[in-house]
Structure formats: C-alpha cells, structure tokens
C-alpha positions, -999 to +999 in steps of 0.1 A: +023-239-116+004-203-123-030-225-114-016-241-079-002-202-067+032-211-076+040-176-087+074-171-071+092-199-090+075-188-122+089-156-115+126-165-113+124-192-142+109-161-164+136-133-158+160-159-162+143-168-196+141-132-210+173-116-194+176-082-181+171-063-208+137-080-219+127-082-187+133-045-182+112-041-217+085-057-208+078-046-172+074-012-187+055-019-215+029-030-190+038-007-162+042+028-181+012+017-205+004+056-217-031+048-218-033+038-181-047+065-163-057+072-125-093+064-120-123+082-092-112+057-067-075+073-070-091+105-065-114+093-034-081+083-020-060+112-023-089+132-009-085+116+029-058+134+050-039+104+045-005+115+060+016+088+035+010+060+009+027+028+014+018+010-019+032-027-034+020-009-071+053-007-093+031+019-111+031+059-109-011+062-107-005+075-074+023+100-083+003+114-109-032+117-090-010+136-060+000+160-085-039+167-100-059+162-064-034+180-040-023+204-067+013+210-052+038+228-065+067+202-063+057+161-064+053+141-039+085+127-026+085+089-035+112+063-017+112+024-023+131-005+000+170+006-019+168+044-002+178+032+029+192+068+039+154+081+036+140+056+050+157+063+088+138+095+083+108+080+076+087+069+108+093+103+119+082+125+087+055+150+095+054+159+057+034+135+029+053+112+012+049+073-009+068+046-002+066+017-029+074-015-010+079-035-039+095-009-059+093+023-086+088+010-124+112+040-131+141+021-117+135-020-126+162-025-102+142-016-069+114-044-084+106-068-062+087-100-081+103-128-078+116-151-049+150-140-050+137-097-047+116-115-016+150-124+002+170-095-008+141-070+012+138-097+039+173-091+047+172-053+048+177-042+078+167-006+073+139-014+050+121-041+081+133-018+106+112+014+092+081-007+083+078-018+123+083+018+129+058+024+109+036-003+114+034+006+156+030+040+152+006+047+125-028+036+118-032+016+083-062+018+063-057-008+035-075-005+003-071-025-031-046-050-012-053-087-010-030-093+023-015-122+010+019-106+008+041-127+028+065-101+036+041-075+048+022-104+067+054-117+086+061-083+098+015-078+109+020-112+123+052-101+143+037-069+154+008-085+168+026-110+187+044-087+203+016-060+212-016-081+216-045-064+217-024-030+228-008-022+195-021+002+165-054-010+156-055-015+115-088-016+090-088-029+055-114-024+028-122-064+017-146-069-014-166-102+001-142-113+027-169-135+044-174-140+085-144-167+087-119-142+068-126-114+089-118-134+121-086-144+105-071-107+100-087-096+131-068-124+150-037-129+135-027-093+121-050-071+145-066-056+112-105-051+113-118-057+082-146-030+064-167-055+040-177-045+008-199-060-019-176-064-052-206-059-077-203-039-104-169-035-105-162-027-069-186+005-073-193+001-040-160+007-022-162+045-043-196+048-021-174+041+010-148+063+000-173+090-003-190+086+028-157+080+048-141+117+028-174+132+038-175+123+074-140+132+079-148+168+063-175+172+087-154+163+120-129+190+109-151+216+100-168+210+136-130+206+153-126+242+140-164+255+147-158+274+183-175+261+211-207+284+220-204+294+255 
C-alpha cells in the first residue's frame, strides 16, 4: 500500500494498531528528536519580512529559529486548526504569528495524519473559513512543500475557480518540477512556480533564499533613502 501512495489507510490501520498511547510515544520520539536542530535554510527563511508561517510540520524547527533569528522577547504565537477562537482573528492580524495546519507535536490531539484527522479539518468551519481569508488576501510563497496535500489543494483549486486570473497571485520554490508541472500549478492553483536544481542536497534553494533576502534588503533600504530633489 506505502508503494502505490496509499498512505491514508495505512495511517488509520496503524493508530488503530498501536493505540493512543503508543501512538502518542512514538510521534514524539520522532517529532521532539533532541538532536533535530533548525538548519541555514530555517534561518534564510526567518530572515524575509514574512508577516506569518503557515506550515503542515508537526515539528517546533520554526518556533525555535523565531526565537534565535528575530531575537524577541516573548515567542512567536503559534495556533493550529482546534483554536478556532484565534483563528477569527487571524486573516486580520497585523502582528507575526505560525499557524500549523496539520497540527503542534506538543498537543498529539491537534495531529492531522490519517484519513479520519483529513475529515475532521474538512469539516471545520472556522478552520476553511480562515484559510480562504487567508488564501485571497495574502500572497503565499511556498517553500519545502510538495502541493500534494489534498486539503490545502481543494481550497487553491476553489480559490482559483472563483477568482480566475484576478485573485492573489502565489509562487512556490519546486526542486525540478519540469515544464509540464509548472503549467499544472500555474493553471489549476494560480501558483507560479520558481524552479530549482535539487543537487547537492537542495544547496541551491539556500542560493535563492539569499539572493531573494538580499534583494529585499536593498528595496527597503532604497524605500527609505529620500528622494534627491
């Protein structure tokens, strides 16, 4: 099943097998390994003005390279799909926050993994309704995701259909997506893809990170330069 993409139904079969307590065990063990630690490319990120993270990671990489890059005092607030309260507020937040789609390893419960976690945030009102928001009024730059998420891609799919070629214009980093693949976003999600050679262990996409950090330094240094009369 694991060889033909079958990785819902081996999902449910294997928290059933284990129970909740080994399953709690061992998403952890892998999850909170204390030898996992945020890499440059975490860094690159957290150096764009990005004004939020919306990550599927059930990991806290991103928590902890928030804390070392943007050196604030207090942590970056972090919600997931069961704070619906927080998540009304959302699409509207001016300050910097992390929403973790498929949920916070900290609390197993908000894990979303296998088919029956799919239906449960399919049928969250608040949840879909925030992700639209969010979805038609900011710009998405998508980096380390595969877009095969069906979830995420019903609600792209949805939001181009209803938009065309007038809604938020997306862009996603894609290690050798190939001419045919990048027609496919670009028409059915209205995401332009930014191709990247996945040599040496995606070194590349650092390079772009740099360049993009770099250029976007530049344009606000010269926003802030007055214009000489």
């Amino acid at each position: 099943m694991l060889a033909h993409g079958e990785f819902l139904p081996v999902a449910d079969e294997c928290v059933k097998k284990l129970g909740k307590s080994l399953y709690r065990d061992f998403l952890q063990r892998i999850f909170k390994n204390p030898s996992a630690c945020p890499t440059e490319t975490h860094r690159l990120l957290l150096d764009l003005p990005f004004s939020a993270i919306l990550t599927t990671n059930y990991d806290t990489l991103l928590e902890q390279s928030v804390s070392r890059t943007k050196k604030k005092a207090s942590p970056a607030p972090v919600y997931t799909h069961k704070n619906n309260a927080e998540l009304e507020r959302l699409a509207g937040n001016k300050s910097f926050f992390i929403l973790k789609l498929h949920g916070h390893i900290d609390n197993v419960e908000t894990v979303v993994l296998t088919y029956q976690n799919y239906r449960d945030i399919y049928r969250n009102e608040v949840y879909r309704r925030t992700l639209s928001t969010l979805l038609a009024t900011r710009r998405l730059v998508f980096i380390g995701y595969g877009l095969r998420d069906p979830d995420l891609n019903y609600l792209l799919e949805e939001q181009n259909s209803i938009y065309k070629n007038f809604g938020q214009r997306h862009f996603a980093f894609v290690a050798d997506p190939g001419k045919v693949l990048a027609g496919y976003f670009s028409e059915r999600f209205n995401i332009e893809v930014l191709p990247y050679n996945s040599n040496r262990r995606h070194l590349q996409l650092q390079t772009l990170l740099q360049a993009l950090g770099k250029a976007v330094r530049q344009e606000g240094r010269s926003r802030k330069t007055p214009e000489k009369r």
